[in-house]
C-alpha positions in Angstrom: 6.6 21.7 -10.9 7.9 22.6 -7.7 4.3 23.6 -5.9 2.6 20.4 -7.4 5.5 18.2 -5.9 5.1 19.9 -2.0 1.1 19.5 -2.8 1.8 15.9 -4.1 1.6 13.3 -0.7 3.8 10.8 -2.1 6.3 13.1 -3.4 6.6 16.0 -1.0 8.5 13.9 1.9 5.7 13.6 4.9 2.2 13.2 3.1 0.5 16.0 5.1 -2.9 17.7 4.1 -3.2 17.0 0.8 -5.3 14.3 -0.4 -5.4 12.0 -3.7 -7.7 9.9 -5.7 -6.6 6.5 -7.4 -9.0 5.9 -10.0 -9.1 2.2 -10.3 -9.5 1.8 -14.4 -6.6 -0.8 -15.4 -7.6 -3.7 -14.1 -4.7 -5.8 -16.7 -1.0 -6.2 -15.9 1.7 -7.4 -18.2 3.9 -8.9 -16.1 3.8 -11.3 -13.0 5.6 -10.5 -9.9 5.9 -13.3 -7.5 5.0 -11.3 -4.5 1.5 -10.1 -6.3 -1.7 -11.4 -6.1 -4.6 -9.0 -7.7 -7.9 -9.1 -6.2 -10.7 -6.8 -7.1 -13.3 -7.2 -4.0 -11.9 -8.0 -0.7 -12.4 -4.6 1.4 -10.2 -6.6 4.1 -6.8 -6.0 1.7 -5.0 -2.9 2.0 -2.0 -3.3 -0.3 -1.2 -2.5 -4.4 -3.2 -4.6 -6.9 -6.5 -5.0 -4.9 -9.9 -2.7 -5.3 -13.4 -3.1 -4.7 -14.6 -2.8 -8.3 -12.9 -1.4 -11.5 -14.2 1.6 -13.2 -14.7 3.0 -16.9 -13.6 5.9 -17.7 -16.8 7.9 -17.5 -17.1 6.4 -13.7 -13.8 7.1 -13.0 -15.1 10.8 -13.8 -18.1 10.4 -11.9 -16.1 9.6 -8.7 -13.5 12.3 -9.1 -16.3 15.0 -9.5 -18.0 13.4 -5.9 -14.7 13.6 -4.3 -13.6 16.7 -5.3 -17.1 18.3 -4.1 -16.4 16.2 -0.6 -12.6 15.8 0.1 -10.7 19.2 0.8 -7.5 19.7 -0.7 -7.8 17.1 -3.2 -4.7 17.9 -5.5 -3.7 14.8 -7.2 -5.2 12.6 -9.4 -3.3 8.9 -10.1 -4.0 5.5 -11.7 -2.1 3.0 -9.8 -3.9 -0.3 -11.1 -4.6 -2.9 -10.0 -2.8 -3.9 -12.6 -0.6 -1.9 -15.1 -1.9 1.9 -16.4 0.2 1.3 -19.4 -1.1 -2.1 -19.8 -4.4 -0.7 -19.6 -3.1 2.8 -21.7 -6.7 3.3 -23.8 -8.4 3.5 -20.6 -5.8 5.6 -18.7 -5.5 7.8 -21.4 -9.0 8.5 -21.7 -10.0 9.2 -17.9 -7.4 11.6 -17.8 -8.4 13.3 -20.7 -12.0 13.1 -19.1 -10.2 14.7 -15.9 -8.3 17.0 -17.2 -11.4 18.5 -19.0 -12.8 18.8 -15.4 -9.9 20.4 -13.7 -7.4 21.9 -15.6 -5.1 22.5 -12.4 -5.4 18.9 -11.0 -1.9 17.2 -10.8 -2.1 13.9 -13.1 0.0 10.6 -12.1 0.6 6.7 -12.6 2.5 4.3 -11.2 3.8 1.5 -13.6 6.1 -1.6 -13.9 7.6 0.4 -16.7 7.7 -2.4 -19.6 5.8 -0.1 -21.8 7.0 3.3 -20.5 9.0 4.0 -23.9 6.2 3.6 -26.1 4.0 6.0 -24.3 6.2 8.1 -22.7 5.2 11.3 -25.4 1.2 10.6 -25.0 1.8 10.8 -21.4 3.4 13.7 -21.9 0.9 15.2 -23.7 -1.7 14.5 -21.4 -0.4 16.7 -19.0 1.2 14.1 -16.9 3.9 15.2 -14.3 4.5 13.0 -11.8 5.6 9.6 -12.2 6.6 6.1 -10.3 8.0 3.0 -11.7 8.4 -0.3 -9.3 12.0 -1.6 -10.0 13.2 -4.4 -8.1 16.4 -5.3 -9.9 19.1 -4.5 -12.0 20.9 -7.6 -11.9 18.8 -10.0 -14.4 20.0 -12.9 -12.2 17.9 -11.3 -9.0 15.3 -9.8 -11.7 14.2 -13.6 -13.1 13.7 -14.7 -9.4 11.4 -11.8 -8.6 9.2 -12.3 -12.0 7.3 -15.0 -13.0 6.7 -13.7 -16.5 6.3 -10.8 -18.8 3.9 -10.7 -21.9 5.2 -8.4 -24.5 4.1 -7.9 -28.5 2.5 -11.1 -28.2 5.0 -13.1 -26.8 5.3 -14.4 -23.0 8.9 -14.5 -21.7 10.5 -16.0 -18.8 13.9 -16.1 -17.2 16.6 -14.4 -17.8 15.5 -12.7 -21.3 12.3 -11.5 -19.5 14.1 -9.4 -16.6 16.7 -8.4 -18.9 13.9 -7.0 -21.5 11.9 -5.7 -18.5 15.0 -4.3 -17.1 16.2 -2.5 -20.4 12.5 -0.9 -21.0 12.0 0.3 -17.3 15.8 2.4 -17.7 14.9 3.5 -21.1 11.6 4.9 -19.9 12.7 6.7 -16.9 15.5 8.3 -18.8 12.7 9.8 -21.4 10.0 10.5 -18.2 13.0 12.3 -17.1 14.0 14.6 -20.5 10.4 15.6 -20.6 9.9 17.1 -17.3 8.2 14.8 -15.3 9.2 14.4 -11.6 10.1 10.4 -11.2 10.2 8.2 -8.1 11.0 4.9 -8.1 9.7 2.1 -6.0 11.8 -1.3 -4.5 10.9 -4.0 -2.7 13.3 -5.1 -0.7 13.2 -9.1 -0.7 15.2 -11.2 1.5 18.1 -13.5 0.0 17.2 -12.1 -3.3 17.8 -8.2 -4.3 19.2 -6.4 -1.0 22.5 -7.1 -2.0 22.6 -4.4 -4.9 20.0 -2.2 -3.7 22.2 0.7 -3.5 23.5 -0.2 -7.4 19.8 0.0 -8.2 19.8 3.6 -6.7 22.7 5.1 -8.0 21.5 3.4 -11.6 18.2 4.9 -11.7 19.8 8.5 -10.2 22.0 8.4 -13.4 18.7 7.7 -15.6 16.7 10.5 -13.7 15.0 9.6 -10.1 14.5 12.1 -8.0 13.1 10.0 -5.0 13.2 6.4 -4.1 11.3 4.3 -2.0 12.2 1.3 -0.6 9.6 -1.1 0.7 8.9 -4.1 2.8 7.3 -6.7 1.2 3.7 -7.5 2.1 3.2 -11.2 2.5 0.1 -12.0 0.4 -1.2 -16.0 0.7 -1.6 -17.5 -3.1 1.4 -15.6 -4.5 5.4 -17.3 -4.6 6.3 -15.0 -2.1 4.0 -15.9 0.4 6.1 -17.6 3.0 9.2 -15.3 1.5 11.1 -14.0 5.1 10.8 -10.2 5.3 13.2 -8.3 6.4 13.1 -6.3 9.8 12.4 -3.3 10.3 15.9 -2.0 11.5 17.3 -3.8 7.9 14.5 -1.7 6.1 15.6 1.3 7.8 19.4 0.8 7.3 18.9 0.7 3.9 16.9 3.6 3.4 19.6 5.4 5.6 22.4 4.3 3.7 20.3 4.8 0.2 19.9 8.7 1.6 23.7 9.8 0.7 22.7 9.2 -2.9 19.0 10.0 -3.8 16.3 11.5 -1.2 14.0 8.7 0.1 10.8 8.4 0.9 9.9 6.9 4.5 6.2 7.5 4.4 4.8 5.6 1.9 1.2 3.7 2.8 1.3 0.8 0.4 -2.0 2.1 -0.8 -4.7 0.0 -2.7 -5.9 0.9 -6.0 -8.6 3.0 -5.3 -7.2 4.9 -2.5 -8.6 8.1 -2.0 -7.9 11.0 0.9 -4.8 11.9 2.5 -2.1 8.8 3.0 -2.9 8.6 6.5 -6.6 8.1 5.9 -7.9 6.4 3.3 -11.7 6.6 2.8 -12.3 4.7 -0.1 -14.6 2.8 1.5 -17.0 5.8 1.1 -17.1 5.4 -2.7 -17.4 2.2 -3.6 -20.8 1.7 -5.2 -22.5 -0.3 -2.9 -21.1 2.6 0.1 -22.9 2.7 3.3 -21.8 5.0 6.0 -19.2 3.1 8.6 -20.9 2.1 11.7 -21.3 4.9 14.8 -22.2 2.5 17.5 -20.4 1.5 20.5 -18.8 3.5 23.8 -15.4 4.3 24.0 -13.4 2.3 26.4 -13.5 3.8 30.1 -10.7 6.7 30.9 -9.6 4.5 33.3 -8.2 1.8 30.8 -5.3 3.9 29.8 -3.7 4.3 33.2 -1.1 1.9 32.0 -2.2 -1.4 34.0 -3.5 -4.5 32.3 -3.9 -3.2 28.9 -5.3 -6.3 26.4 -3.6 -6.3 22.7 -4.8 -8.8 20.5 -2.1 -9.7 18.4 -2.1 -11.5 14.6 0.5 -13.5 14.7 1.6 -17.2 12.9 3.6 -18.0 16.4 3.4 -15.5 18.7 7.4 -14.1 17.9 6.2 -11.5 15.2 3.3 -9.5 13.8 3.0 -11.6 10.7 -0.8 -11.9 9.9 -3.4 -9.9 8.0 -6.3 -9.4 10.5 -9.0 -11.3 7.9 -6.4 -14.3 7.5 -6.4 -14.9 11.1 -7.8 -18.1 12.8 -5.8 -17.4 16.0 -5.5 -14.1 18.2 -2.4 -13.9 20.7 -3.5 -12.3 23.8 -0.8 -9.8 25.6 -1.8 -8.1 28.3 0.9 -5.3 28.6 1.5 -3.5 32.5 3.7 -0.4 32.7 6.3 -1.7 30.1 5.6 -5.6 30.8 4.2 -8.0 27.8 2.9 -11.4 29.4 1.0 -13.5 26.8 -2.8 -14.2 28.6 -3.8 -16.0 26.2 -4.8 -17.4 22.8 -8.3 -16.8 21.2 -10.0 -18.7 18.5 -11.4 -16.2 15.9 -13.5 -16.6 13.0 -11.5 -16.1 9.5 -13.8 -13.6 7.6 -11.2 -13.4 4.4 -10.9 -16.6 2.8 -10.2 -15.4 -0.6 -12.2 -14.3 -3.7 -15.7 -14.8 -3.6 -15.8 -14.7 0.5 -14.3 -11.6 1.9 -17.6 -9.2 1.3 -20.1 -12.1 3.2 -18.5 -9.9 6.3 -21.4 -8.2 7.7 -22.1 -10.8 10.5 -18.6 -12.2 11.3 -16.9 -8.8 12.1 -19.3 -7.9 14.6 -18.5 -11.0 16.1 -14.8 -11.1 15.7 -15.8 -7.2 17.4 -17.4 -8.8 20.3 -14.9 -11.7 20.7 -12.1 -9.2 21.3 -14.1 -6.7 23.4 -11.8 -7.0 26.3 -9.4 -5.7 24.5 -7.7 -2.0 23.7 -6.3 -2.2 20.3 -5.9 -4.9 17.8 -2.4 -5.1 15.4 -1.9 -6.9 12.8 0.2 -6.5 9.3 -2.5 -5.6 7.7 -6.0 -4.3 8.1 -8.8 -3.1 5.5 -10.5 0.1 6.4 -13.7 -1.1 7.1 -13.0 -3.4 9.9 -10.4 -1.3 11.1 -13.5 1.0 11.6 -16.1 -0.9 13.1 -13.9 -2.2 15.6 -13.1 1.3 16.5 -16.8 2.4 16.6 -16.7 -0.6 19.4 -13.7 1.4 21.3 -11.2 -1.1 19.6 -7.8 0.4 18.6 -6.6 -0.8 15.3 -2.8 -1.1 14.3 -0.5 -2.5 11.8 3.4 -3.1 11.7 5.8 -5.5 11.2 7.9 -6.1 14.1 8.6 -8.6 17.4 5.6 -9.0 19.5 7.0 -6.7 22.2 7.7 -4.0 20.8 4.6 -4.0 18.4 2.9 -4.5 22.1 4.4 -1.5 23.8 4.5 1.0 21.0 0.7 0.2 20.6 0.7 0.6 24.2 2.0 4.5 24.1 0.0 5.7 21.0 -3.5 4.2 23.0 -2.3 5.7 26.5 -1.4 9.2 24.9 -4.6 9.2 22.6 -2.1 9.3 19.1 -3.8 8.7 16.2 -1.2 7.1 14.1 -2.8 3.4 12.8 1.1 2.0 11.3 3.4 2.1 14.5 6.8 3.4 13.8 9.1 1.3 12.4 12.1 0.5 14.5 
């Protein structure tokens, strides 16, 4: 259990070489969070709960088989979503069976909200599972009911207090067995401003005493049509406090990607975008930008931002680019540049084709783009145009200047370091 934990990228401490595959075949959740909103086909989304199209089983298989052939090191196999895999348990059970058949050696995993962990905590078990995650976000029930919306269980939808309590009760119960059979568990927070940061460090040493072995606590990702969507988030230095002071009781986990649904390759590249089923090769056009630009002198970084203080914006929900042209460790703003919003929810994001090249050629002036978000395949076409693509959540200037020293030294890193 050991070896497949170091080979595991989410569980081994830095991500590294190894590479996973989430196969994207439960598209149903149970619950509502109020920071979630699933979409299925917006390429543009890089987050939990979003995919390009959900799979059967027998896909699922399919895809597994083209990625192990293509994708070295490819040791873990996971259903994350986009909704719940235990919501969703007769199709999760039956594409791991499928992949098991395949590759007896593969590491099997899910992530789940945990309401029906109890229930199917032996069948996991015997499906060879080992590694597991489970979001909790409270163990007060007075924080819990602000966080969900509702949770559907045995045919009944409850809300309030009785619904985090229940939820609450499951997730603890189902760790505890995860834990007495063997499997490796990490557990996953997200930190929320005003509403569960206070007993953060309760929630750790409660889940420690039912079994974690990791935690990791997250930021939340602002998604527009969800509760939380004008929610503050906290900063990066109150992010990383936490984790530091969460440290003295269970290891935590200070890589984690966020990843969508059908993530596949190593955390710090995800090429999923290769095997969706309408795939075509990412563009190879386009010069790299002239030596000359990263002498350190009048450096353009167009910045997605709501009002020009923080990096607040997904690149696709952006109407408005801040201009910063950045000199030697100086941030002036130029300017501010009308773009064309490409992601306008469901139904919109993949009629694309046309507006990134132009959003491409809008911002041609400039070195790098950063933004809180960016899907894969404009992040790559505006790199095929020598375009630098970024995403953090932090004050303008210092997203500016560390975007500034990755591009100058040639790094390769797309999430800045948190600060």
């Amino acid at each position: 259990m050991f070896e497949k934990s170091l080979q595991h990228p989410c569980f081994n401490g830095c991500g590294g070489k190894f590479s996973r595959i989430h196969l994207p075949v439960a598209p149903t959740c149970n619950i509502q969070c109020n920071y979630c909103v699933r979409k299925f086909d917006c390429p543009n989304e890089s987050r939990p709960g979003v995919c390009t199209s959900i799979l059967s089983p027998e896909e699922a298989l399919d895809r597994f088989r083209r990625v192990k052939r293509e994708i070295r090191n490819l040791t873990v196999a996971g259903i994350a979503g986009p909704g719940d895999s235990l919501a969703n348990f007769e199709q999760t059970r039956e594409t791991f069976e499928l992949i098991r058949r395949e590759d007896p050696k593969i590491t099997l995993c899910i992530s789940t909200n945990g309401l029906l962990l109890p229930r199917y905590i032996l069948d996991l078990s015997a499906l060879g599972l080992s590694h597991l995650t489970v979001t909790i976000n409270a163990v007060d029930p007075a924080a819990g009911e602000k966080i969900i919306s509702f949770v559907d269980f045995e045919g009944r939808r409850l809300k309030g207090a009785e619904a985090a309590s229940l939820l609450l009760n499951n997730q603890l119960e189902g760790l505890s067995r995860a834990a007495e059979a063997g499997m490796v568990c990490k557990v996953n927070c997200v930190m929320l401003k005003g509403i569960n940061e206070g007993h953060i460090p309760e929630l750790i040493e409660k889940v420690k005493s039912r079994g974690a072995a990791l935690t990791n606590i997250m930021q939340l990702i602002p998604v527009k049509g969800s509760a939380f969507e004008d929610l503050p988030l906290v900063t990066n230095q109150e992010l990383t406090a936490m984790r530091k002071g969460c440290k003295a009781i269970l290891p935590q986990m200070y890589h984690c990607r966020q990843c969508r649904a059908d993530a596949i390759g190593p955390l710090h590249q995800d090429v999923s975008y290769l095997y969706t089923k309408d795939a075509a090769e990412p563009g190879t056009g386009g010069q790299r930008r002239k030596e000359d630009d990263r002498t350190g002198a009048g450096l353009l970084f167009a910045v997605a931002s709501r009002d020009g203080r923080l990096v607040d914006q997904h690149f696709g929900h952006t109407e408005e680019f801040y201009i910063y042209a950045w000199d030697n460790g100086q941030v002036n703003l130029k300017e501010r540049r009308s773009a064309l919003q490409f992601c306008r929810g469901k139904g919109s994001c993949f009629n694309h084709d046309e507006k990134i090249p132009m959003l491409a050629e809008i911002l041609e002036d400039c070195a790098a783009v950063i933004s809180l978000r960016i899907g894969d395949a404009p992040r790559l076409l505006l790199e095929s145009r020598g375009i630098k693509a970024y995403m953090t959540y932090n004050t303008v200037e210092e997203a500016v200047n560390a975007a500034a020293e990755q591009y100058r030294t040639g790094g390769s890193e797309i999430f800045l370091p948190v600060v």
